[in-house]
C-alpha positions in Angstrom: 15.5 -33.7 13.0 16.4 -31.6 9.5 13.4 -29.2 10.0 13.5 -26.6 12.4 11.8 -23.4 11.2 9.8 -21.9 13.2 10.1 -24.2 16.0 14.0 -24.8 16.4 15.5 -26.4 19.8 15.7 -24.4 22.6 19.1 -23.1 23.1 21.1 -23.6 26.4 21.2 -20.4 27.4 17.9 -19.5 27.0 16.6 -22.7 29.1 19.2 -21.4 31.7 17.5 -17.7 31.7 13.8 -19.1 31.7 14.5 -21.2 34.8 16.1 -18.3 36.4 13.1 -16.0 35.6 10.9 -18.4 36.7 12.3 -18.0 40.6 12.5 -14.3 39.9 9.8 -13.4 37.4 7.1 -15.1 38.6 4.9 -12.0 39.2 2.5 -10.2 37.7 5.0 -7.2 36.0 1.5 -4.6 36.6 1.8 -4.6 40.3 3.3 -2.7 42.1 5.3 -4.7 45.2 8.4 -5.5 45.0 8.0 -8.8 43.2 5.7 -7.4 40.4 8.5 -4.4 39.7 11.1 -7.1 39.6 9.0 -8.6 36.9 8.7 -5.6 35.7 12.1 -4.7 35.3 13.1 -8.5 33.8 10.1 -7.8 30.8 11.6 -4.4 30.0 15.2 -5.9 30.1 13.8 -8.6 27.5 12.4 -5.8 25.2 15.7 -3.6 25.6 17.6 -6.4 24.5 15.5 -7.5 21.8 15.5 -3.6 20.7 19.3 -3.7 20.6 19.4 -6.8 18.1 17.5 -4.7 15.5 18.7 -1.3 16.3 15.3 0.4 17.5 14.1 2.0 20.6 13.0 0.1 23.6 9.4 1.5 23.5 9.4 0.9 20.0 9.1 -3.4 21.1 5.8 -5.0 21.8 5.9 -8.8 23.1 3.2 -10.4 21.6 1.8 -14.5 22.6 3.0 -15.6 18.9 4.1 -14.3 15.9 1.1 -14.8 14.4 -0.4 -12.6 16.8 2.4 -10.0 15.9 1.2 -9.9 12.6 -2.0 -10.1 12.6 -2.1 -7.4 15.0 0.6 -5.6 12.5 -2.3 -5.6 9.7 -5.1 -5.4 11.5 -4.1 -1.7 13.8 -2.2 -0.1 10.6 -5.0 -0.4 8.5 -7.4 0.8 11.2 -4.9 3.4 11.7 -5.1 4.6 8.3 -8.4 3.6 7.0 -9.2 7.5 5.9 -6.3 6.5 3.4 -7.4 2.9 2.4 -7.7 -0.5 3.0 -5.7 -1.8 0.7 -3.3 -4.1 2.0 0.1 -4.7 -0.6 1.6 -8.1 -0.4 4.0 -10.6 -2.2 2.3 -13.9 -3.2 4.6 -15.9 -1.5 3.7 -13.9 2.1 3.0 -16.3 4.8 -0.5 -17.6 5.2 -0.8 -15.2 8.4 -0.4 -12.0 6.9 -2.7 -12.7 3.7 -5.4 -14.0 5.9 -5.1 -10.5 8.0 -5.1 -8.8 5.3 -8.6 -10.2 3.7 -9.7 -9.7 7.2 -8.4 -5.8 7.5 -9.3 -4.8 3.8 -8.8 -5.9 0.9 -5.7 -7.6 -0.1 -3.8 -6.2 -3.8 -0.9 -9.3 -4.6 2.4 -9.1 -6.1 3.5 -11.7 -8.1 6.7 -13.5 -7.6 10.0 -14.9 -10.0 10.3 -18.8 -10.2 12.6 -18.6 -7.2 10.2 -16.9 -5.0 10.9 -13.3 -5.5 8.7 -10.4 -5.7 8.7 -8.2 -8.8 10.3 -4.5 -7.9 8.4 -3.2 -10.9 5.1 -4.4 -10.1 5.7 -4.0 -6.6 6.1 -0.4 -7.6 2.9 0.1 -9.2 0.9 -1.9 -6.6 2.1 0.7 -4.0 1.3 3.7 -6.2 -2.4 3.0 -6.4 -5.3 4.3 -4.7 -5.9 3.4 -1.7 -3.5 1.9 -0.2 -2.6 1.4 3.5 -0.2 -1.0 4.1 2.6 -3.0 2.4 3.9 -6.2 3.7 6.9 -8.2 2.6 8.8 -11.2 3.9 12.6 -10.8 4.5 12.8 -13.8 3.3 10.5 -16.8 2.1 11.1 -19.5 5.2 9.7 -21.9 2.9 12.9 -21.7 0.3 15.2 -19.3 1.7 14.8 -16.6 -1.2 15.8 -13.4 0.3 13.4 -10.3 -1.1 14.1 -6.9 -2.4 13.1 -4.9 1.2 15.6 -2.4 0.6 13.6 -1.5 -2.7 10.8 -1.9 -1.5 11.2 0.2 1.6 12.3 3.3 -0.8 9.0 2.4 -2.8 7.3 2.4 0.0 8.3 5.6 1.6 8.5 7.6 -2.0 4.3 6.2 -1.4 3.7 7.1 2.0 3.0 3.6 2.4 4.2 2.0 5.9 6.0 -1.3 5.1 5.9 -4.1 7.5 8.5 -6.8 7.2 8.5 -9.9 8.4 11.6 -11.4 9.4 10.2 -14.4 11.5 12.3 -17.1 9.3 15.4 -14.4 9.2 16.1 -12.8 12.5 19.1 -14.3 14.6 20.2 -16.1 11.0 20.9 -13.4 9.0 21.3 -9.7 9.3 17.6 -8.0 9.0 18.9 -4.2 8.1 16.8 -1.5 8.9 14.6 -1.0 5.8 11.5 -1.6 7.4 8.6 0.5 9.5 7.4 -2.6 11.2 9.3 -5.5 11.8 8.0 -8.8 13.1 9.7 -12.0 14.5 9.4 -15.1 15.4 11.3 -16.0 19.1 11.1 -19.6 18.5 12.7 -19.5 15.2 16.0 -18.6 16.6 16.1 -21.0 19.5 13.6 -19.0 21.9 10.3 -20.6 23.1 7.1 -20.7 21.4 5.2 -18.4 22.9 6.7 -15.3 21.9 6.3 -13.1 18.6 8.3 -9.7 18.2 6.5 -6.8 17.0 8.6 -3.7 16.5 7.4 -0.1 15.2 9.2 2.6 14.4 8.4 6.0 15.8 5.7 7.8 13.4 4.2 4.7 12.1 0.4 5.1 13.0 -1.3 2.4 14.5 -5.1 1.9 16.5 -6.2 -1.2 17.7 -9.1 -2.8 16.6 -10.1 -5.2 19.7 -11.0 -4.1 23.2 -9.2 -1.7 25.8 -7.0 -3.7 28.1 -3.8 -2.4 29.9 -1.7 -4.2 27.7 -2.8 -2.2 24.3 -1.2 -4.1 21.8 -1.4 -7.5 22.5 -4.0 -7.5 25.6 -3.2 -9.9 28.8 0.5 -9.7 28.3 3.3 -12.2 27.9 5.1 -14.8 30.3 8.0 -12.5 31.4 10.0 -15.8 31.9 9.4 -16.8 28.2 10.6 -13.1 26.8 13.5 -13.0 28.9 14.5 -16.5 27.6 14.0 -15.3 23.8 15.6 -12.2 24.5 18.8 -14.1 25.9 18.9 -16.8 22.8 18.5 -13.8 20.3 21.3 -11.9 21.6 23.0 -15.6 21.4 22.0 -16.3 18.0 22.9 -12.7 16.7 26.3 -12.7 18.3 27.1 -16.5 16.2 24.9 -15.9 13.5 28.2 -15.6 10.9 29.4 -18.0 12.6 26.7 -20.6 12.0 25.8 -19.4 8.8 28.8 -20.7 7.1 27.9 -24.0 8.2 24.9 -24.3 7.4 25.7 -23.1 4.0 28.2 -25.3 3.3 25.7 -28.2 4.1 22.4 -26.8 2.2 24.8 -26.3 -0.7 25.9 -29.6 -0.6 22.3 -30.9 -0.2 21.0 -29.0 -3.5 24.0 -30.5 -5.0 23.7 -34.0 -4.5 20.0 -33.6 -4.8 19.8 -32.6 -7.9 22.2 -35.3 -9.0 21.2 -38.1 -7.4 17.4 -38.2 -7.0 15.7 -38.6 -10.5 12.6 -36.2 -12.0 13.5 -33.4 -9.0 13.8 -29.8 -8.5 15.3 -28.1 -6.2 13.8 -24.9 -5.8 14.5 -20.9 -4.3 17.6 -19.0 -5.6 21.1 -20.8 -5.0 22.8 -17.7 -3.7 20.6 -15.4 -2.4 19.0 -17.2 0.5 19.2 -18.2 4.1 22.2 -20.0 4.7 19.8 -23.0 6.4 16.9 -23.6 4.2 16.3 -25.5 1.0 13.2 -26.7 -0.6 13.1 -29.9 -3.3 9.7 -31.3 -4.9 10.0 -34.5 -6.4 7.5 -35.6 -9.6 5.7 -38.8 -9.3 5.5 -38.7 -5.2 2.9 -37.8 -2.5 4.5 -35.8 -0.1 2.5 -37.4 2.9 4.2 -40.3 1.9 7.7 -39.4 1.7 7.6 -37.6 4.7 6.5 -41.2 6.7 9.1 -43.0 4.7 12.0 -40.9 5.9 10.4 -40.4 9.1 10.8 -44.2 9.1 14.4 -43.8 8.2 15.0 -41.5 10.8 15.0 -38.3 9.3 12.5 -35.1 10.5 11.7 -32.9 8.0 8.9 -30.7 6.3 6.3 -30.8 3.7 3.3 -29.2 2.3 3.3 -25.6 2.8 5.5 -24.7 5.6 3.6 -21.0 6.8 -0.4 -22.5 6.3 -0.8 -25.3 8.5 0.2 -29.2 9.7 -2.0 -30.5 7.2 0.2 -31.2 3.9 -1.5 -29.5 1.1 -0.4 -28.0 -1.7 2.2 -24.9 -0.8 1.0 -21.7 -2.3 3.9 -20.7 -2.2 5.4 -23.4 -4.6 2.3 -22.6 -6.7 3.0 -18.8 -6.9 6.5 -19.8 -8.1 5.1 -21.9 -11.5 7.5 -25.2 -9.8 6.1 -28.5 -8.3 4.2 -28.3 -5.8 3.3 -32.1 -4.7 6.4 -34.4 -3.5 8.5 -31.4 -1.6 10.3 -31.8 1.0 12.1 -28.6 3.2 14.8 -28.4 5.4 15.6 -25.7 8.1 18.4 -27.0 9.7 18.7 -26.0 13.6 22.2 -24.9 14.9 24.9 -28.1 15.3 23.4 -30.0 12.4 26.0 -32.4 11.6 28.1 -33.5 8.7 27.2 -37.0 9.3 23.7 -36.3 9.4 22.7 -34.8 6.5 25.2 -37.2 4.4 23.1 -40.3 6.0 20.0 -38.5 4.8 21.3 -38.2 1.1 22.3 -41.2 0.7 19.2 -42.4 2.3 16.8 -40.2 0.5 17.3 -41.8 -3.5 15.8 -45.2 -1.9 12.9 -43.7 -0.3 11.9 -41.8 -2.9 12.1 -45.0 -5.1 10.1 -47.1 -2.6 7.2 -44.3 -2.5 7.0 -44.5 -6.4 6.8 -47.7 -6.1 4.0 -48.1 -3.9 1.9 -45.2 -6.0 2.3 -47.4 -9.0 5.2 -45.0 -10.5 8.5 -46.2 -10.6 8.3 -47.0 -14.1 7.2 -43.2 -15.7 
């Protein structure tokens, strides 16, 4: 398996702390016996933890069901929050399929145009946040799709020189790469990092104004709670993750690079896409002309080999990536890998050499081997 974002294996010692929360978390952390405060105290461990990974407060951490649910109910609050402002709703084009939808849903959503590797456009970014209206910006830390990293450090100073609140979301980065703190709002994704699904991260800094939009319940952010055994276990694989993340980095690097490499050298009529440099270290993206990427994602499926296609943030069916779209590259034929932690040489080397021949055999069998 060669494609892990968003739903990467869970690490050891996180499946060690979820069994051990289950014996002693089992509660319901509202009450007030001795089991529920026990609960009580392992969910506000989680959140401390989690709050020390990305240098904020610990009431500053809400536990949200997914981390779609963290940023939908990002959007969705702020813009309630601020609605004597505006509804306007900045984003880049290349935003995941979850924030763009809460946007439309929120206000009305003004888009930023990206680079041919996937990057937003400072300049334009600028402008978009200087216009009437406006009551949120949201930017990726980086695209999950093709590893591009984005400009949040200039766009947080636009932002603030606005007195725009930026939300960043950091669901492919967080527990690969170092997030920074040039954000108001940060969201994350626990399963991303070798947590379970189940979890999103939703973290706001002190002053940013937020009102829900969805009925009083005791939990006011993301009513009916979380499993307490599920956050401790994401807490525990993030601190994991953050404390190896330089660690695996480099070697993940050094076996993306080499995939781009022989990629582009050895697979005809292909483009690898995203910047070369500035990316995660685990992610790469190549669309191959002539191919149906339903196809090739059965043939090396066939061969063995797990990985991604279509638009990686929209949905499992594989249709055309807007995000490949809003970067003027091919879009049809892509294929992405998000390597999880202790991918191995060997692997990756069986899938390039084993990739030139599937690709082949699928032109083959649409009729296109000869164009």
């Amino acid at each position: 398996m060669l494609d892990a974002g968003g739903h990467a294996p869970l690490l050891p010692q996180a499946r060690a702390a979820y069994l051990e929360a289950l014996d002693q978390g089992w509660a319901d952390p509202r009450r007030l016996f001795s089991e529920g405060r026990r609960a009580r105290m392992l969910l506000d461990g989680a959140r401390e933890a989690m709050a020390g990974v990305v240098g904020a407060r610990t009431e500053e951490v809400d536990l949200a069901p997914s981390h779609v649910a963290a940023l939908h109910g990002a959007v969705r609050s702020v813009v309630r929050a601020r609605r004597r402002v505006g509804d306007v709703v900045v984003v880049g084009a290349v935003e995941r399929a979850a924030v763009l939808n809460a946007a439309d849903f929120a206000g009305a959503r003004r888009v930023v145009g990206v680079d041919h590797v996937g990057r937003v456009d400072p300049d334009e970014l600028d402008d978009a946040l200087g216009a009437h209206g406006v009551a949120l910006a949201a930017l990726q830390h980086a695209n999950g799709e093709v590893g591009t990293l984005q400009p949040v450090e200039r766009a947080h100073e636009s932002s603030r020189r606005a007195g725009v609140p930026l939300l960043v979301d950091a669901g492919s980065s967080l527990g690969h790469v170092d997030v920074g703190d040039a954000w108001d709002l940060l969201a994350a994704d626990a399963a991303d990092w070798g947590g379970p699904a189940g979890i999103g991260v939703l973290v706001t800094r002190r002053g940013v104004r937020r009102t829900p939009d969805w009925p009083e319940d005791d939990d006011r952010w993301f009513p009916g709670g979380v499993s307490v055994p599920a956050a401790l276990a994401a807490a525990v694989a993030l601190q994991v993750a953050h404390a190896s993340r330089h660690r695996t980095a480099e070697a993940s690097r050094t076996l993306v690079d080499r995939v781009r490499r022989r990629v582009a050298a050895e697979v005809p009529d292909v483009e690898v896409v995203g910047d070369d440099a500035v990316r995660l270290p685990h992610v790469v993206t190549f669309s191959c002309l002539y191919v149906d990427g339903e196809a090739l994602v059965g043939g090396l499926d066939a061969a063995g080999f797990g990985v991604g296609s279509g638009s990686a943030c929209t949905s499992s069916a594989l249709e055309p990536s807007h995000v490949l779209a809003a970067m003027g590259v091919l879009t049809h034929g892509n294929v992405r890998l998000a390597l999880p932690v202790g991918t191995r040489e060997a692997d990756v080397d069986r899938f390039l050499d084993a990739l030139p021949s599937v690709v082949a055999d699928v032109r083959s069998a649409l009729g296109a081997d000869g164009l």
